[in-house]
C-alpha positions in Angstrom: 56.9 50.3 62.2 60.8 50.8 63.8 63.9 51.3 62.1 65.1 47.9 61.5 61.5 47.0 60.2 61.0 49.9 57.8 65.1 49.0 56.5 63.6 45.3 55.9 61.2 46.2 53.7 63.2 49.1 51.9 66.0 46.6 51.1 63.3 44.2 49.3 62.0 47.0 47.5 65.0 48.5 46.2 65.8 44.7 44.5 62.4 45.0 42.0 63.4 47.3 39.4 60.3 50.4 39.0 58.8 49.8 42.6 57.6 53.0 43.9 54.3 52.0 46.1 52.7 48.7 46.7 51.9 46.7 49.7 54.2 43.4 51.5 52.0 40.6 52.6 54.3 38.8 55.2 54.3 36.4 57.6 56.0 36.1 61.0 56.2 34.4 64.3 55.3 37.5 66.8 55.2 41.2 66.8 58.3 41.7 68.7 60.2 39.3 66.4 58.8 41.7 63.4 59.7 44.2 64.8 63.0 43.8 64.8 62.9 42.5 61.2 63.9 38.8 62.2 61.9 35.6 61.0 59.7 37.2 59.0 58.9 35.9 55.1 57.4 38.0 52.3 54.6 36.5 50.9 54.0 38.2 48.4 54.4 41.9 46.9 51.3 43.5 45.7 52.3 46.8 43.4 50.0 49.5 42.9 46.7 48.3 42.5 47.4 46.2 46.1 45.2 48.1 47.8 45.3 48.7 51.4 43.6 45.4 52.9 41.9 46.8 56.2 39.8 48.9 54.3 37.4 44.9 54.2 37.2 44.9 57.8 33.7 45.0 58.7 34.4 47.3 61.7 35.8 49.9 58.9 33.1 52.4 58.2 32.6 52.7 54.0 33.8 56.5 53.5 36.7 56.1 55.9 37.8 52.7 53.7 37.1 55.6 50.7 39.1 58.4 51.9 42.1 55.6 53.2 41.1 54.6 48.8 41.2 58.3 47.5 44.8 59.1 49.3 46.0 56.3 48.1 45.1 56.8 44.2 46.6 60.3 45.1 49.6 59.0 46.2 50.0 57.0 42.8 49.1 60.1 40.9 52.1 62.1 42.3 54.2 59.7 41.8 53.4 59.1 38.1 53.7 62.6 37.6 57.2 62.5 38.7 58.0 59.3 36.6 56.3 61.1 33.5 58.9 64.2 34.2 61.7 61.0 33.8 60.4 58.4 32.5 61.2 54.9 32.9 62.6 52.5 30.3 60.5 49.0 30.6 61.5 46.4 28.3 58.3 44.4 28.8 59.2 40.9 27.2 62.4 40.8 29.1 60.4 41.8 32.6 57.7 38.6 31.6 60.6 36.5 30.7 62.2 37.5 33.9 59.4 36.7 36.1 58.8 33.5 34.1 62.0 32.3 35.4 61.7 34.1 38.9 58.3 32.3 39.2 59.9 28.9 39.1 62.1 29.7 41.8 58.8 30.0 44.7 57.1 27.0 46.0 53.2 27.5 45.3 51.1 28.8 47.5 49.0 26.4 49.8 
């Protein structure tokens, strides 16, 4: 992660409205064109239940894919218990309606 990266991906996430936590599947060229945030394409945006893809590798033991699970549950837990102290107006048929239309806008995937 460098600064330029890690002001990449904060810039997307500030544009979805209620993104606290999720994971970026992205695509790029090279490392040393990612890291410099250049040429690199967002895939797609898992929110919180995109869990932390590694965790499948079958060099990753099963209780250290666990614990990487358990922190980040307890991550989403703090952060709903700040949400619950000022909570967040959703207007649920305008968000589907919203993506509906956003939807249209992406190529499918191949």
């Amino acid at each position: 992660m460098t600064n330029a990266l890690e002001s990449a991906i904060n810039e997307i996430a500030h544009k979805v409205p209620g993104f606290y936590v999720g994971r970026f599947d992205i695509r790029f060229s090279s490392e040393a064109t990612l890291k410099e945030a250049n040429e690199f394409k967002v895939i797609e945006i898992n929110g919180a239940a995109g869990e932390a893809t590694h965790i499948y590798d079958s060099k990753m033991k099963l209780w250290t894919a666990y614990k990487i699970l358990f922190e980040q549950i307890k991550i989403l837990f703090e952060i709903g218990f700040i949400n619950k102290k000022e909570p967040i107006q959703t207007n649920v048929i305008q968000a589907l309606r919203n993506y509906r239309k956003l939807s249209k806008l992406h190529p499918p995937t191949t």
